[in-house]
N, C-alpha and C positions, 0 to 999 in steps of 0.2 A: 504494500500500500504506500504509494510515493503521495507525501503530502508535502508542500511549499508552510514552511510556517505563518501561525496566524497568530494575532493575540485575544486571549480569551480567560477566563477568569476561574478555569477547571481547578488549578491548585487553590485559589484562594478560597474556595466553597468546599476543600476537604474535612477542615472542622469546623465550618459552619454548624451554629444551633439551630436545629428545626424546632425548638419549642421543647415543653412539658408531655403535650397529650403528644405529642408524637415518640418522645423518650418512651412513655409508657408502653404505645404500642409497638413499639421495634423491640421493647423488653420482653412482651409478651409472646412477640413472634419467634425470638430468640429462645426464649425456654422450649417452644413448638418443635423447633427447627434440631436444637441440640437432643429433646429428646427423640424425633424424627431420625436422629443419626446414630443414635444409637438402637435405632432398631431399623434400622435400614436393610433391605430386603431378607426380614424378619420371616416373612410368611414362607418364601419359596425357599429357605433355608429349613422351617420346622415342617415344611413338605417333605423335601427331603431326607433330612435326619430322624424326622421321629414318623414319618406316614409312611415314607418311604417313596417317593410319589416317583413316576419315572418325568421322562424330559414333556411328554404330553399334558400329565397332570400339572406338572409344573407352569408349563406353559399357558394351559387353559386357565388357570389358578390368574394368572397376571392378565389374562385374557379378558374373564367373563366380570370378575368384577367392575373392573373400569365402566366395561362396556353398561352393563347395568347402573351404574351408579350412572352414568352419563345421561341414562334415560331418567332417572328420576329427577336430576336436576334440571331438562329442559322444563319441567311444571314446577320445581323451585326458583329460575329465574324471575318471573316476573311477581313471586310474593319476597323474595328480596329488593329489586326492585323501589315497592311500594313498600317497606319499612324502613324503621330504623336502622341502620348500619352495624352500629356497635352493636345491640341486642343479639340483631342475627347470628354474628361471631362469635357470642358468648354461646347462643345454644349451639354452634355446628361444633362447638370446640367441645360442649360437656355430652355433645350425642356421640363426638368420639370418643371421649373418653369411656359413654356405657357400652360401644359396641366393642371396644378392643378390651377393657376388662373383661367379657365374657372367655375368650381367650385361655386367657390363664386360668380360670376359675373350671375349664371345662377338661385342660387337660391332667391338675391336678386329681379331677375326678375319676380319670382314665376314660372322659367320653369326646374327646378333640377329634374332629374328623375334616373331610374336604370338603361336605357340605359347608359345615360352620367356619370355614376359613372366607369362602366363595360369599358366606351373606356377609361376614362382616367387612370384607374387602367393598363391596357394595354400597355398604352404607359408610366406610369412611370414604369413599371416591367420593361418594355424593354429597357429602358435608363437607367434602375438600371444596370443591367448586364452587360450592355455596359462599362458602368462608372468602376464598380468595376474590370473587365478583365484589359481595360484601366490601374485602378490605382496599378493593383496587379503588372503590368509588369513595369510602370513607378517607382514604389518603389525598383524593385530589381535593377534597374538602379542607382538607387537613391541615396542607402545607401550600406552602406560594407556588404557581405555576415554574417558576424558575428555579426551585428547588425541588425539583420532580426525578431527574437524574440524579440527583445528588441523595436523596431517600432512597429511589430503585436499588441504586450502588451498593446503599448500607444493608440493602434489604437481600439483596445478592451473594454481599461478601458473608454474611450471616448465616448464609446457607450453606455455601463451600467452606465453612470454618466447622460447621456442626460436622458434615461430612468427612472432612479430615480428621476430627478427633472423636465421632463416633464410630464408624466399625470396627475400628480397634477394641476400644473398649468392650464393645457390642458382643465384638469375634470372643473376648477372652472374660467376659463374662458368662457366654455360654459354655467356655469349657468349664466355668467350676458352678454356675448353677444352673447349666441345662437349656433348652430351646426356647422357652418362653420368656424369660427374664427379662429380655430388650423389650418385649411386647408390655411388662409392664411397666417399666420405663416410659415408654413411647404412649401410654395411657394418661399414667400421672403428668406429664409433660403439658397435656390437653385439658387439665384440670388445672394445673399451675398457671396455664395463657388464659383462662377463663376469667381465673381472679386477677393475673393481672390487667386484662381489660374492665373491668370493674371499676379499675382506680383510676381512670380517665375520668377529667370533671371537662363539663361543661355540657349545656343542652344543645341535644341534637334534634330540629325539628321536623316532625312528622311527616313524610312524602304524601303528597295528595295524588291517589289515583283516580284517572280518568273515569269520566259518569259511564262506564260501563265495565261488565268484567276485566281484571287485569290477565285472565287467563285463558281470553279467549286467544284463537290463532293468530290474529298479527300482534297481538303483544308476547307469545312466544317464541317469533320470528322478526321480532324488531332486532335483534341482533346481530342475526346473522345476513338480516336487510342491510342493516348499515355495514357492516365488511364488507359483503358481496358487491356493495354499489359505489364504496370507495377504493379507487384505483389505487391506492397505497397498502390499505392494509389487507386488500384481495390478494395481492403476491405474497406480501410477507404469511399473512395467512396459512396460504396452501404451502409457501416452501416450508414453513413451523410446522406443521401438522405432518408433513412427511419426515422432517428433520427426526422432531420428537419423536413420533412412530418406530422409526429404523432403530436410533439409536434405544429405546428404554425395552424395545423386544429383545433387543441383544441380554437386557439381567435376566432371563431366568438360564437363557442358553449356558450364559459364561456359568451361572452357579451346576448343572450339571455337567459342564463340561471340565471346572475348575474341582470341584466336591468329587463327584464322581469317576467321571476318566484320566484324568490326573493327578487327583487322590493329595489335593491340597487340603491342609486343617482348615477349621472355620476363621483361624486367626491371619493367615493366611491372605484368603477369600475377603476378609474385612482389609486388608492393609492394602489389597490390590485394588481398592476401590476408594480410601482413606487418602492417603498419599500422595495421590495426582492432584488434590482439592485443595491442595497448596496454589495450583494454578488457579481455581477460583477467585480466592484472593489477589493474583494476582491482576487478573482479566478485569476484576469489578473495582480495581484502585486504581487502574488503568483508563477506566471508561470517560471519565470525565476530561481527562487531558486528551484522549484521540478522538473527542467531539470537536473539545474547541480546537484543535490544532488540523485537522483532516474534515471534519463536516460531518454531522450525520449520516447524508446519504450516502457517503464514500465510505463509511464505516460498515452500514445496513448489508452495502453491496459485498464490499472485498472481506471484512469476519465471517457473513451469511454463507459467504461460497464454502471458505475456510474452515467451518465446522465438518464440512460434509468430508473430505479427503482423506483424513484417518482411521475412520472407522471400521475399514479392511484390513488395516494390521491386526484385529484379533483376530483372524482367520488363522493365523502363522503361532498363536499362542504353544508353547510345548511346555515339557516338561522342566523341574527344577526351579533354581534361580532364574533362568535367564528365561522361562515362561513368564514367571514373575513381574520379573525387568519388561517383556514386553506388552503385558498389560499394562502396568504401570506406566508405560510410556506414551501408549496410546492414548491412555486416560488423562493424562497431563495435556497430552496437546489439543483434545476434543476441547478439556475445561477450561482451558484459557481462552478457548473461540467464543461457546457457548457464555461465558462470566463476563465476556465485552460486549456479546451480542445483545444480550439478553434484557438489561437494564436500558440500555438506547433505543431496542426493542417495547420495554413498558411504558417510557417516560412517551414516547412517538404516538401510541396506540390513546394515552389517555388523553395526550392535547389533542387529537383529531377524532376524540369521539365528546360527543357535548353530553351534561352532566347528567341530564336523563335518561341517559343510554347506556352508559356504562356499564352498572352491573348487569343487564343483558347482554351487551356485545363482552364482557370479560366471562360470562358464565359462556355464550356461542363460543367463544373461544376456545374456554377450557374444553368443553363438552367435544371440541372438533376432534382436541387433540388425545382427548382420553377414548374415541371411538376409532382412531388412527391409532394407537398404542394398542387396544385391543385387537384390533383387524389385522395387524402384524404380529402382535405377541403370538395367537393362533394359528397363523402363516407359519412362523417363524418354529414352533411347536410342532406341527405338520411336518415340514419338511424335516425336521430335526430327526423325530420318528421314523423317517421312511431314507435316509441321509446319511445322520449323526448329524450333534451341533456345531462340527466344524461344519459344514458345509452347508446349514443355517445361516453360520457369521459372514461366512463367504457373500452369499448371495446379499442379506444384508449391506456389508461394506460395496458391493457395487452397485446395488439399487439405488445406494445413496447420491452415487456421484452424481446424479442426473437434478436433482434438488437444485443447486448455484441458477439452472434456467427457468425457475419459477421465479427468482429475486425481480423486484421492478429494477426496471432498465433507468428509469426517471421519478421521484418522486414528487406529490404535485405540493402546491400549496399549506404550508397548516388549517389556514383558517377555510376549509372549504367542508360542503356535506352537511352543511349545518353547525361545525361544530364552535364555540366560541372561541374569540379571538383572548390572545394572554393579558392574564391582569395578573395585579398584584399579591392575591390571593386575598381569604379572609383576614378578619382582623382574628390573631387569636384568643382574642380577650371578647368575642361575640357568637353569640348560639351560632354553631354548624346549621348552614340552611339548609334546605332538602334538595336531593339530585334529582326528584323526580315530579316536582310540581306543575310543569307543564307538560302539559297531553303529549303522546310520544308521535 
């Protein structure tokens, strides 16, 4: 990415204050995300070691839930939507916390099976989506329009930090108390983000939905009306929905391919996946200076392509250390693509969608890419089955490479499609207005 220098104010907004109610909520997301990482692919790991599941089950397992929980949040968008923001996130956080408790609670009983894996993957997809739509529209409320990258960033780096120092932990917690333990971890975590959403002050006022149902068909499809009919976020769109798809089909193959055929520990299999997410931090402390100095849309383009070119090197994973080293390496350079893209990617998506729309086009969003994650993970499963999972990753890694020609060639305007032009944001000493009080 050849960029001519510019000047631009990336360094000086690295420790900018976004406020109180915003500390609150990057604290809360932060407990989410750490316990998130330490149970990081929790499920297809207790398929394995204690179901015993083969690469099918496994597969289907990453497969069906998604894809169900996707469906139940297309009739959760538009009743997030029309409420409160924070409320929402308070229950999708403690409805996962009561579905992943069940978990532990079933297998201590000795009645854990892959039904109960399959519901509860389900309903945490679906309170996932909810949560994140919820928190995507609560933030642009939140903080000033110009401080949008600059949250994403924190919100990114937060993520690949939990990642790095959970599977570890994760990995070698299972060896001395067993398969469930991240899973309760990963519970309490969602119960700890609940209260600390709690402790945000300030009124947030009530969204007025339109004098007719909110749940009828175009207010379920206002979402993905507004992607589909903007030229910018229709490409990014479709190439994210394949990106994600390719690459999160690739966790269940690598865990029976890593677990099972080459007979790595679970401590292992966590540090192959921990380790690289150094690069996150690097990518999302990066992001703000190769806006201002490169541009957006030279960013969008040349990172967008650049996620996609790695993801064939796990095809060549073998045995030993230098298996190890080649996951690891792979994974390093996927996450530094994905931790720059990704944030330029949120902060892009929120200013060109207008306030009432948001947590439906960030629920069409999520829902696109969690029934593309599905629709691969069971591909990906299939072919594994009738193959092995090298030759799953295979096909994976070059499917990918086709993605970079979905990128927009040009992007248009900000202020167009309806969406508002930048201000200065709220005051934050003033009740949060509502995102949704003009008719959509």
């Amino acid at each position: 990415m050849s960029c001519r220098g510019r000047k631009g104010g990336g360094a000086r907004l690295a420790g900018r204050s976004l406020g109180r109610r915003f500390g609150w909520l990057w604290a809360a997301y932060a407990v989410s995300a750490y316990g998130s990482g330490l149970g990081f692919g929790a499920f297809p790991l207790i398929a394995v070691l204690a179901l015993h599941a083969g690469p099918g089950q496994v597969s289907a397992l990453s497969a069906v839930g998604p894809a169900v929980g996707a469906l139940i949040a297309v009739r959760l968008a538009p009743w997030v939507e029309f409420h409160r923001k924070r409320p929402v996130m308070i229950a999708m956080d403690l409805t996962r916390f009561a579905a992943m408790a069940t978990v532990p609670v079933a297998y201590a009983l000795g009645r854990l099976g892959l039904v109960q894996l399959f519901v509860v993957s389900a309903v945490v997809a679906a309170a996932k989506i909810a949560f994140n739509a919820a928190g995507g529209a609560y933030l642009k409320l939140l903080v000033r329009s110009e401080d949008l990258l600059v949250a994403n960033a924190r919100f990114e780096s937060t993520t690949w930090s939990s990642i790095a120092v959970g599977p570890p932990l994760g990995g070698a917690a299972i060896g001395l108390f067993g398969p469930v333990i991240t899973v309760v971890a990963d519970a309490l975590s969602y119960l700890l983000s609940a209260l600390g959403l709690t402790a945000i002050r300030g009124r947030e006022e009530h969204p007025s939905a339109p004098g007719r149902s909110p749940r009828r068909a175009g207010e379920l499809l206002d979402g993905w009306r507004h992607i589909l009919t903007h030229p910018g976020l229709r490409a990014l769109y479709l190439n994210t929905v394949l990106v994600s798809g390719l690459i999160m089909a690739t966790e269940p193959l690598l865990a029976v391919l890593l677990l099972r055929r080459l007979g790595f520990p679970p401590w292992q299999y966590g540090l192959a996946f921990a380790a690289p997410c150094v690069g996150g931090l690097i990518g999302s402390r990066l992001a703000r200076g190769v806006v201002a100095r490169c541009g957006r849309d030279r960013v969008l383009r040349t990172v967008g392509a650049l996620r996609a070119v790695w993801l064939i090197g796990l095809a060549f994973v073998g045995h030993g250390v230098a298996g190890l080293v080649t996951v690891m390496a792979v994974q390093f350079a996927i996450i530094v693509s994905m931790s720059l893209f990704t944030p330029v990617l949120a902060t892009y998506r929120l200013e060109h969608t207008p306030a009432r729309l948001v947590a439906r086009t960030l629920s069409a969003w999520s829902i696109g890419q969690q029934a593309c994650i599905a629709t691969f993970s069971a591909l990906g499963g299939l072919v594994a089955d009738i193959t092995g999972p090298r030759a799953a990753l295979a096909a994976a890694g070059l499917l990918i490479l086709a993605s970079p020609l979905l990128l927009p060639r040009r992007q248009p305007p900000a202020n167009i499609d309806g969406a508002e032009p930048k201000t200065t944001g709220p005051d934050p000493r003033q009740p949060i207005p509502s995102t949704a009080s003009a008719p959509p």
